[in-house]
N, C-alpha and C positions, 0 to 999 in steps of 0.2 A: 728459875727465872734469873735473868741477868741482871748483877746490881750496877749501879753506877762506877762503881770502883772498880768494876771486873771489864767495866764495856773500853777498849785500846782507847787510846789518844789519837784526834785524829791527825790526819797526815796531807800532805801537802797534795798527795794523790785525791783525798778525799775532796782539798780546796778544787781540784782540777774535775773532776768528776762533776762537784755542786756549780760550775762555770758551763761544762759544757750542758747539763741537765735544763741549766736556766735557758739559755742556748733556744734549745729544743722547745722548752715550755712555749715559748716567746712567737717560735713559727708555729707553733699547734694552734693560739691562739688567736693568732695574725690569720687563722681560716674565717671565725666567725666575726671577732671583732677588728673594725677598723680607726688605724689610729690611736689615742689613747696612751702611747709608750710610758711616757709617765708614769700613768696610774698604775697600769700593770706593773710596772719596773716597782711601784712604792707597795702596791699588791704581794709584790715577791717577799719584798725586802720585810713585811711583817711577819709571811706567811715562814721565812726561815727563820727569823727570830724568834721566831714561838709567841707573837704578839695579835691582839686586837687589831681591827679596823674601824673607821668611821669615812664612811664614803656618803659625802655632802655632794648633792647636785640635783638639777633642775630633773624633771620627770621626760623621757624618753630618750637617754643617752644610754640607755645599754647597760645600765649596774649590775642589772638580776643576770641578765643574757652573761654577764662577764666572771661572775661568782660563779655560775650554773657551769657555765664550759670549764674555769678553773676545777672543780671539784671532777668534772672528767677527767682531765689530762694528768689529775694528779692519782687518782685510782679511791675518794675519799667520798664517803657517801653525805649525801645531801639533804637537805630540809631545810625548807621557806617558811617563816611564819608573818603573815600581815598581821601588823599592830596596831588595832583598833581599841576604839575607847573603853567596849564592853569587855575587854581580852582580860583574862582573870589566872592570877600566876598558877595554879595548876595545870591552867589549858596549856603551859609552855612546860612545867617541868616534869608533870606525868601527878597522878593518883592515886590514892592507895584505895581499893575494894574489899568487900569484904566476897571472900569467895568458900562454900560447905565441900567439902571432903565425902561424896555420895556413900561409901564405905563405912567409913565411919559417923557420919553427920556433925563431925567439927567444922565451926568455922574459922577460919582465919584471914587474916589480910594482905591481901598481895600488892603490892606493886605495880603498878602500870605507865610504862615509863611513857614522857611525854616527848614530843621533837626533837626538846632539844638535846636528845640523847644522838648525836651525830656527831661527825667529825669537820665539815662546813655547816656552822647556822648562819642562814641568811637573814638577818632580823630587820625586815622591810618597814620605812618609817616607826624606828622605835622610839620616836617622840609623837604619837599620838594615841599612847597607853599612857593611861595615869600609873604615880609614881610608885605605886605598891605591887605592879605587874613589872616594870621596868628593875623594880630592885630585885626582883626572881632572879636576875638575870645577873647580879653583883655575886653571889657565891660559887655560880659556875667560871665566871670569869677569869675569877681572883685564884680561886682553889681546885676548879678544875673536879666541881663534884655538887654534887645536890643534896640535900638535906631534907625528908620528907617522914612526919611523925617520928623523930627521935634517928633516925636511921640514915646513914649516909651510904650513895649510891654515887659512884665513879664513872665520870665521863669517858666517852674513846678517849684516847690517845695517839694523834694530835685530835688537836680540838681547838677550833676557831671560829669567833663569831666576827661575820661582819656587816655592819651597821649602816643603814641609808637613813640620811634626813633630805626631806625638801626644804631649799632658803629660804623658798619666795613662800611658801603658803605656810605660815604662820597663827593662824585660827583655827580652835579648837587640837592646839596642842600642847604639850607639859615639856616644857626645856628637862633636859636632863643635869641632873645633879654634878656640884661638881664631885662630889666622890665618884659617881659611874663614869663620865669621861675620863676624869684618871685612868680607869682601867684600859682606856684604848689607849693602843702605844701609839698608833697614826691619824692622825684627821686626813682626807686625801679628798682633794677638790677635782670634781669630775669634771671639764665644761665644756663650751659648744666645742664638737669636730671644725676642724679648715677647711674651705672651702672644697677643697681637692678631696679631704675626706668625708665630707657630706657628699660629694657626686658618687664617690664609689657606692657610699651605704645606701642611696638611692637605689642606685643599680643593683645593687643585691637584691633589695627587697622586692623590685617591681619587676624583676625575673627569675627566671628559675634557677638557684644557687642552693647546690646540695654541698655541705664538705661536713665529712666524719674527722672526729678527734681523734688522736688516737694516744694512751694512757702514756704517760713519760715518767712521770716519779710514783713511787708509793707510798703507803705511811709512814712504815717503818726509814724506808730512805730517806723521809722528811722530816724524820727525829734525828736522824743523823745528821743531816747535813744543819738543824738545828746546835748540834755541841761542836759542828765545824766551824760555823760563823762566831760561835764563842772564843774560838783557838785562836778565830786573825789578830795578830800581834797589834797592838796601838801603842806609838809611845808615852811614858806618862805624863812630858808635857803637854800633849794632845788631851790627853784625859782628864788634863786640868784644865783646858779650856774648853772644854764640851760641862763642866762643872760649873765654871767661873761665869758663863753665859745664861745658865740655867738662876743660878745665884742674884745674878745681877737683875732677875724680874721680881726679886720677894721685898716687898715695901718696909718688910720687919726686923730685916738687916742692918747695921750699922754699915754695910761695906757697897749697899746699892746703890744706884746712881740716880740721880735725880731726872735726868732727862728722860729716863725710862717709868719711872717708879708715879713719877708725878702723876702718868695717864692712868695707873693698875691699881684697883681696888684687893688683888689677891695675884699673887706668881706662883711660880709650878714650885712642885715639892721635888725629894731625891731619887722618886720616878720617872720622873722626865730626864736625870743623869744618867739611871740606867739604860735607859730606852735609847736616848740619844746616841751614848757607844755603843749599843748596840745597835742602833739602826745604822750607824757610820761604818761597822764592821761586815755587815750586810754590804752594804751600801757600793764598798769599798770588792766585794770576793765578787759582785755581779756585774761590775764595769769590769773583770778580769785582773784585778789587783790582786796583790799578796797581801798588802800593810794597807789597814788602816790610815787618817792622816786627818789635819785638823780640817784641808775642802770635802770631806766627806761628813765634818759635821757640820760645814757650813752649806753645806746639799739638804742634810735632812733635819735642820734646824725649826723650818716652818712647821713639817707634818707633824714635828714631835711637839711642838710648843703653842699651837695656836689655841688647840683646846685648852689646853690650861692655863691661860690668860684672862682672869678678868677684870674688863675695863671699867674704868668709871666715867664721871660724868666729864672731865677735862678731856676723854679723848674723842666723845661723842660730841662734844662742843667745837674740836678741835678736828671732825671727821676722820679720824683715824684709827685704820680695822688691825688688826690684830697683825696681819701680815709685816705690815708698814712697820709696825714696831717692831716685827721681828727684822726688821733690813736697817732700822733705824739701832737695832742693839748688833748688828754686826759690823756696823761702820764705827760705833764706841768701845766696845771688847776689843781689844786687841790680839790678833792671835802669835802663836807660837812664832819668834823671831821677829817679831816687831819692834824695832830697839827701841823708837821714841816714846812708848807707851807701855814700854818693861814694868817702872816702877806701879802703874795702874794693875794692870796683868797681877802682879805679886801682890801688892793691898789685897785684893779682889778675892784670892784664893787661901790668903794667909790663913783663915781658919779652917782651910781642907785639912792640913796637914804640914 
């Protein structure tokens, strides 16, 4: 088995290879779903970082239809699980039985792995599982393995879950913790099609419209191109202001800002710095870049930070959603070469390093 140390560095061919692949993804995709670039593009951008999703949106805009065709085109096997109230975590992480040895008449216990033993879980409204079935879902997350009677069992390799909540329908279900949102790297807001692409999705549906996927990446190529979006260079002032942003939302600070802080009962921790370069390194190899740069953190600023935001009563008074503040802390952060607001910038970061 190949270890980390032994697997090459990748290479500029490889950034050029993960370009044109995405490329390809993007029109295999463009068969069944329409419109959407976005999402898909924010879609990629976790799936090559090795990261979570949470995909927020109204019920019939295509989520499941859009996970289900990804795990085609990418050659990665699938499994949908609806999250219902009676949903009980071994129905998600698999069982142990007790199974007799005909031969000998021993019994022992085996194993029976449950869904979420795949490489896409779809985990369909997983706020309407109480939080004892939802935390099942925190040690595959995090660790990429299960835990079942003393015994740990390893997930595929890749391994990605991603998550649907409905906004509007709010009864009869359990918000999720902030330690499990942590775990997603993206929140990604699904919403209505444009006009032009609701007539198309009409016309597909109400006629006859056949189109096959056909496979583009595989697993293994998706580990790879995984430690290639690690290699896109960023420089480190950039990486001090993908920190410095991140920072600026924690109330416990001495270096936070008031105009932000004022509305936030709780700000993101040092996973949302990770997430952030890394989602700006992504972000940056699938618009056809080489480098990284601080408008690729100010691209994927909202998906990485909205979930971990939480507000208090001054910004529900004050009707302001999470987004808002994130546009309202990128017009006060200063980024990289802003001279009038150098000395802010430095205060802000001085205990990075």
């Amino acid at each position: 088995m190949t270890t980390r140390e032994e697997t090459p560095e990748p290479t500029l061919d490889d950034l050029r290879q993960l370009q044109d692949s995405t490329g390809q993804l993007r029109e295999e995709l463009a068969k069944v779903i329409v419109g959407q670039q976005e999402v898909i593009d924010q879609i990629l951008i976790s799936l090559l970082a090795g990261g979570h999703s949470l995909l927020v949106g109204v019920p019939g805009l295509a989520k499941t239809m859009l996970v289900k065709s990804l795990s085609e085109v990418l050659g990665l096997s699938f499994n949908r699980i609806q999250f219902t109230p009676d949903l009980m975590p071994a129905d998600i992480t698999g069982t142990e039985v007790i199974q007799e040895d005909r031969t000998t008449g021993s019994r022992d216990f085996r194993f029976i792995p449950g869904p979420i033993f795949t490489q896409i879980l779809l985990a369909d409204e997983i706020n309407r599982t109480p939080p004892k079935t939802q935390a099942a879902l925190l040690e595959a997350m995090q660790e990429r393995q299960v835990t079942a009677n003393g015994k740990r069992h390893t997930l595929p390799d890749p391994f990605f879950v991603l998550a649907t909540q409905n906004p509007i329908e709010q009864a009869g279900t359990y918000p999720l913790p902030e330690a499990q949102l942590d775990r997603f790297m993206l929140e990604i807001r699904v919403d209505y099609p444009d006009e032009n692409d609701e007539l198309e999705i009409v016309r597909r549906r109400t006629q006859r419209y056949v189109s096959t996927l056909n496979k583009v990446v595989g697993g293994d190529q998706l580990v790879r191109f995984r430690e290639t979006i690690q290699a896109v260079p960023m420089a480190e002032h950039d990486i001090r202001y993908a920190i410095a942003l991140v920072r600026a939302t924690r109330t416990q600070q001495d270096d936070t800002l008031d105009e932000i802080c004022k509305y936030l009962s709780w700000g993101a921790g040092p996973r949302a710095s990770e997430w952030l370069v890394l989602a700006a390194k992504a972000h940056a190899a699938i618009s056809g870049r080489d480098l990284a740069t601080a408008q690729d953190i100010q691209a994927m600023l909202a998906p990485v930070l909205r979930h971990r935001l939480v507000l208090n009563f001054n910004a529900e008074a004050d009707g302001l959603s999470a987004n808002q503040l994130i546009e309202k802390l990128l017009e006060i952060v200063p980024s990289p070469g802003h001279q009038p607001a150098q000395n802010l910038l430095k205060r802000m970061i001085s205990k990075v390093g």
